[in-house]
NUDREN-531863 format. One line per 4 residues: their letters; for each residue x, y, z of N, C-alpha, C, O. Coordinates in Angstrom, 2 decimals, padded with zeros to 5 digits, always signed. Each point is the difference from the previous one (the first is absolute). Layout:
REM residues N
a	X/Y/Z/X/Y/Z/X/Y/Z/X/Y/Z | ... .
REM end
This chain:
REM residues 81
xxxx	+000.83/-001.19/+000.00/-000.83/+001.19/+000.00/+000.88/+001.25/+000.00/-000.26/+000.90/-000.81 | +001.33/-000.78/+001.72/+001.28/+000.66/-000.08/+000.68/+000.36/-001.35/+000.69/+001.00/-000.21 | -000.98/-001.94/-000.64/+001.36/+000.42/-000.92/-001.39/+000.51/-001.60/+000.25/+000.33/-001.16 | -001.65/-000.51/+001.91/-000.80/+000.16/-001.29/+000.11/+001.44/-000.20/+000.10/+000.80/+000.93 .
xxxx	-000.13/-000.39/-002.69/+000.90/+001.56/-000.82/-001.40/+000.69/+000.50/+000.20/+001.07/+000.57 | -001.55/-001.44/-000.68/-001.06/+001.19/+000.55/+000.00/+000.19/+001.37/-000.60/+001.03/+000.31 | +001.08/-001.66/+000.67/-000.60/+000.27/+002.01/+001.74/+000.56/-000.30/+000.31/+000.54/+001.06 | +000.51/-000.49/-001.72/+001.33/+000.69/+000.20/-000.11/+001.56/-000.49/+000.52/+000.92/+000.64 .
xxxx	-001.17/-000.75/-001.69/-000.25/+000.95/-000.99/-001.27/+001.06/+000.75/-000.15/+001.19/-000.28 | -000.60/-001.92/+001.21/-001.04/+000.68/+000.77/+000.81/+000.48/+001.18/-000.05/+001.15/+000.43 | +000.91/-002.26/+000.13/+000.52/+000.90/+001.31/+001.31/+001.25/-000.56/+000.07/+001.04/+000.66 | +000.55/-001.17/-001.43/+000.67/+001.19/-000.82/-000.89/+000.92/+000.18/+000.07/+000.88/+000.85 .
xxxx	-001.41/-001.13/-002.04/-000.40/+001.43/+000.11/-000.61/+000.52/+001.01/-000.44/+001.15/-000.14 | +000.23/-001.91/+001.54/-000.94/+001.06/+001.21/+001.39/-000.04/+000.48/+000.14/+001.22/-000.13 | +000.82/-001.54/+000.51/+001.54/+000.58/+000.59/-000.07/+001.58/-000.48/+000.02/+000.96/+000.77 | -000.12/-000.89/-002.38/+000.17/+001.20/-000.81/-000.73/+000.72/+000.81/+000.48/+000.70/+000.89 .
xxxx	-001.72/-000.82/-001.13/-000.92/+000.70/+000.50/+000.50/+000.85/+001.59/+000.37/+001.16/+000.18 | -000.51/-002.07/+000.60/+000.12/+000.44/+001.43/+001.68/+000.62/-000.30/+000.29/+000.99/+000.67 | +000.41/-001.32/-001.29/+001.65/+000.66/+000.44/-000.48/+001.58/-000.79/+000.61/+001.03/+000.31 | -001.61/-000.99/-001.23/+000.01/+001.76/-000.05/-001.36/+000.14/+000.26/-000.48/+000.62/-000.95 .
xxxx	-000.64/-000.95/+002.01/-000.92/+000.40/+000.39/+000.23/+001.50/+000.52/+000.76/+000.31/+000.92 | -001.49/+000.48/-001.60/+000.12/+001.85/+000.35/+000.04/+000.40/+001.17/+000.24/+001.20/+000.07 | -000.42/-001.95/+001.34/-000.54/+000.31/+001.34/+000.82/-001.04/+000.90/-000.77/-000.85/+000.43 | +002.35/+000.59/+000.06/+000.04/-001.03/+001.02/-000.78/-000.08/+001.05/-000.87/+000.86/+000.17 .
xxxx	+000.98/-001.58/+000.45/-000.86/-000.45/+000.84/+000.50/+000.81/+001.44/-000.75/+000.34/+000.92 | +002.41/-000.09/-001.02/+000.20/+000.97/+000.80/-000.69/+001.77/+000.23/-000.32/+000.71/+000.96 | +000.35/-000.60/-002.44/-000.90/+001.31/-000.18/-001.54/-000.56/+000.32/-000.20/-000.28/+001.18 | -000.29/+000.19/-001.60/-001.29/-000.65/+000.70/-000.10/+000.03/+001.46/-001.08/+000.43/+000.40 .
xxxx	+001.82/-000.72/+000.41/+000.22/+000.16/+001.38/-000.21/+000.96/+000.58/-000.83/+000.45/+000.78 | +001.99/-000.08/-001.43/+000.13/+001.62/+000.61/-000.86/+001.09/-000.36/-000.05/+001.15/+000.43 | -000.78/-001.88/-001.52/-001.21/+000.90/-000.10/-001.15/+000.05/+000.69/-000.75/+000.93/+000.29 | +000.73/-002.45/+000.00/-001.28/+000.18/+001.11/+000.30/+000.22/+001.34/-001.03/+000.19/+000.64 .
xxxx	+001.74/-000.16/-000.16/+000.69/+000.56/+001.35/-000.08/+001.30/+000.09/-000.52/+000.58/+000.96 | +001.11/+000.06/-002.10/-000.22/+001.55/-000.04/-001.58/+000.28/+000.33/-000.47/+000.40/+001.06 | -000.30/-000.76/-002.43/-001.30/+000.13/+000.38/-000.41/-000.12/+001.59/-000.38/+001.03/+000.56 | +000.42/-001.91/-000.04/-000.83/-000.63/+000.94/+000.80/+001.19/+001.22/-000.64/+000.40/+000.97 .
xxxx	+001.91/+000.00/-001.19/+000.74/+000.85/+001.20/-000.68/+001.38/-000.38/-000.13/+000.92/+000.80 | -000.26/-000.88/-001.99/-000.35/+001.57/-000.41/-001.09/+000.27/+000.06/-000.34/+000.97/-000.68 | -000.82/-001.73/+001.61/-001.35/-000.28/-000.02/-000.46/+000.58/+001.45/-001.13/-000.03/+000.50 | +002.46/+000.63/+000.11/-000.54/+000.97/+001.48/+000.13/-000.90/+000.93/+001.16/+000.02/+000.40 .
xxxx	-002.06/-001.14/+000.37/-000.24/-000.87/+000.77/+001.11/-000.88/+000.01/+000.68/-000.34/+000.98 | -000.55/-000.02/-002.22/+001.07/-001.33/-000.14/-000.75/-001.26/-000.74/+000.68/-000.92/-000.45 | -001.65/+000.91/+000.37/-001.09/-000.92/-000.98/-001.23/+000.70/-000.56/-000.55/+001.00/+000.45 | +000.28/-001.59/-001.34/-000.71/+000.45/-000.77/-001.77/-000.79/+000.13/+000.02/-001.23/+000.04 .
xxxx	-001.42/+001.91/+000.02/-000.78/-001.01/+000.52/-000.51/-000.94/-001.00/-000.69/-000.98/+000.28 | +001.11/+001.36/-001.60/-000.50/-001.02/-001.22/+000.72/-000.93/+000.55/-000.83/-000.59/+000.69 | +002.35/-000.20/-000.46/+000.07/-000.73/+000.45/-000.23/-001.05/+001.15/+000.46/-001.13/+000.15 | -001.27/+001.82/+000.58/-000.33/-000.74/+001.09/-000.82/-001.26/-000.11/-000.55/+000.05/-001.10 .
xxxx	+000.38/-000.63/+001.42/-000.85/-001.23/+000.43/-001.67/+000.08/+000.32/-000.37/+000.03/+001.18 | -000.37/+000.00/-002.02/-001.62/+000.17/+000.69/-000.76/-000.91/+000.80/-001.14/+000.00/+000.46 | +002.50/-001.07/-000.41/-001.23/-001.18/+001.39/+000.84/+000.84/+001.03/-000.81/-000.15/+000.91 | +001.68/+000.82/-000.40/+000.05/+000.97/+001.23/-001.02/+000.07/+000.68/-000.14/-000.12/+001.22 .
xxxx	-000.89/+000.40/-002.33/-000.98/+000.75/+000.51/-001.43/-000.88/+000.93/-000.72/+000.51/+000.84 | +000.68/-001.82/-001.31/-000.42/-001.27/+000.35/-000.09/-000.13/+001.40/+000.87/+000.34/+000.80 | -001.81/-000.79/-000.57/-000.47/-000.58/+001.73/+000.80/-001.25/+000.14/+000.57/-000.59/-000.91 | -000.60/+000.25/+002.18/+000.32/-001.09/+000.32/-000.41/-001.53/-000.95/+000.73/-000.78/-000.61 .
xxxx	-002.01/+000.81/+000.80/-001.25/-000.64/-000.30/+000.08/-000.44/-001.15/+000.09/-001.15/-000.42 | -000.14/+002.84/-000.46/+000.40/-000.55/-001.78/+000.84/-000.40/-000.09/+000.07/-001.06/-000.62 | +001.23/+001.71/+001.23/+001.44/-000.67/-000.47/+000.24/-001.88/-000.16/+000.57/-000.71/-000.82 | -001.50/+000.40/+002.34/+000.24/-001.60/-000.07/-001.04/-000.74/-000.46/-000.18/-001.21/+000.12 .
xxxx	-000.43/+001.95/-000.58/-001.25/-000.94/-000.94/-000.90/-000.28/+001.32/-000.65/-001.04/-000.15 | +000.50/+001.52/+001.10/-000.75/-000.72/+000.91/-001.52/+000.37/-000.36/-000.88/-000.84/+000.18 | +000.50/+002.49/-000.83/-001.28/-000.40/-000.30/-000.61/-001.26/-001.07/-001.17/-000.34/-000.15 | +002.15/-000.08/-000.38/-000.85/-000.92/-000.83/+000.52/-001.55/+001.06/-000.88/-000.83/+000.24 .
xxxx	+001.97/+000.66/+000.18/+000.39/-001.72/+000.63/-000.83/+000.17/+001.18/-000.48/-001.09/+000.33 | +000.05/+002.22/+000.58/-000.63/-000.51/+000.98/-001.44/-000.75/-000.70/-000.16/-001.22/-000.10 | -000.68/+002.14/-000.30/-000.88/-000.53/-000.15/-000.38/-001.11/-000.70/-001.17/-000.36/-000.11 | +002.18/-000.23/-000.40/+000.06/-001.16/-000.69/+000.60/-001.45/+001.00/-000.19/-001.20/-000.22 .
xxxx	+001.02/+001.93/+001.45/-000.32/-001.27/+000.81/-000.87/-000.06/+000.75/-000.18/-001.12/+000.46 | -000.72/+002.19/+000.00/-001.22/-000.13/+000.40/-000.91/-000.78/-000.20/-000.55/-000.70/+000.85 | +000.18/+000.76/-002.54/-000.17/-000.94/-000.41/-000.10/-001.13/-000.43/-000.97/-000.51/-000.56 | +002.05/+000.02/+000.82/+000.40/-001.17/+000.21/-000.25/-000.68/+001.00/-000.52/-001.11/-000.14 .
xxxx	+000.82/+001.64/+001.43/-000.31/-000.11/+001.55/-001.27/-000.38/-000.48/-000.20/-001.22/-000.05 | -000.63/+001.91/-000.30/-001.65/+000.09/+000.49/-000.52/-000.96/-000.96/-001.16/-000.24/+000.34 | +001.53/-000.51/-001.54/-000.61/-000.65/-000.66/+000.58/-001.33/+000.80/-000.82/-000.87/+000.30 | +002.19/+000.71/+000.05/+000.31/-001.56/+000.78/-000.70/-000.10/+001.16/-000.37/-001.12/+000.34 .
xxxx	-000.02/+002.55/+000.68/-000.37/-000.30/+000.70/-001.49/-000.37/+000.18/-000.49/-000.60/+000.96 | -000.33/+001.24/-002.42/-001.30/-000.30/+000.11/+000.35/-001.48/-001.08/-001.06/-000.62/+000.04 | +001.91/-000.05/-000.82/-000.15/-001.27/-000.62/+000.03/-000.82/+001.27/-000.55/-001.10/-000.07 | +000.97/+001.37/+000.97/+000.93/-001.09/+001.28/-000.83/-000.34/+001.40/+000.35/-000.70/+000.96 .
x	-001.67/+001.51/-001.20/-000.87/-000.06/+000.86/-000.99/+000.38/-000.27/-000.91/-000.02/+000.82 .
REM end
């Protein structure tokens, strides 16, 4: 698979590619760092996380698993007697 002329000829050309991609990845860095330092606070709130904002409750699924072992409970306990 190694020595086949097209998977050789494909990894050539994305090498190419990435060795003159317009943007290293170092610049890239340092761009979003800037941003995010130049944003006053030190973060920015588009990035934040919106389950933050989440209860307990939602976070662990408990409104939907409680009531589903409830149910469970209550159907073995009304099959079982």
């Amino acid at each position: 698979m190694l020595g086949e002329e097209r998977y050789q000829a494909n990894a050539t050309r994305i090498r190419n590619l990435l060795m003159h991609y317009p943007v290293s990845a170092k610049e890239r860095l340092v761009k979003y760092v800037e941003l995010v330092s130049g944003s006053g606070e030190g973060r920015l709130p588009e990035l934040q996380v919106e389950g933050r904002h989440l209860s307990m409750i939602v976070y662990f699924n408990l409104d939907i698993i409680l009531p589903l072992i409830l149910l469970v409970v209550l159907l073995s306990w009304r099959l079982s007697g």
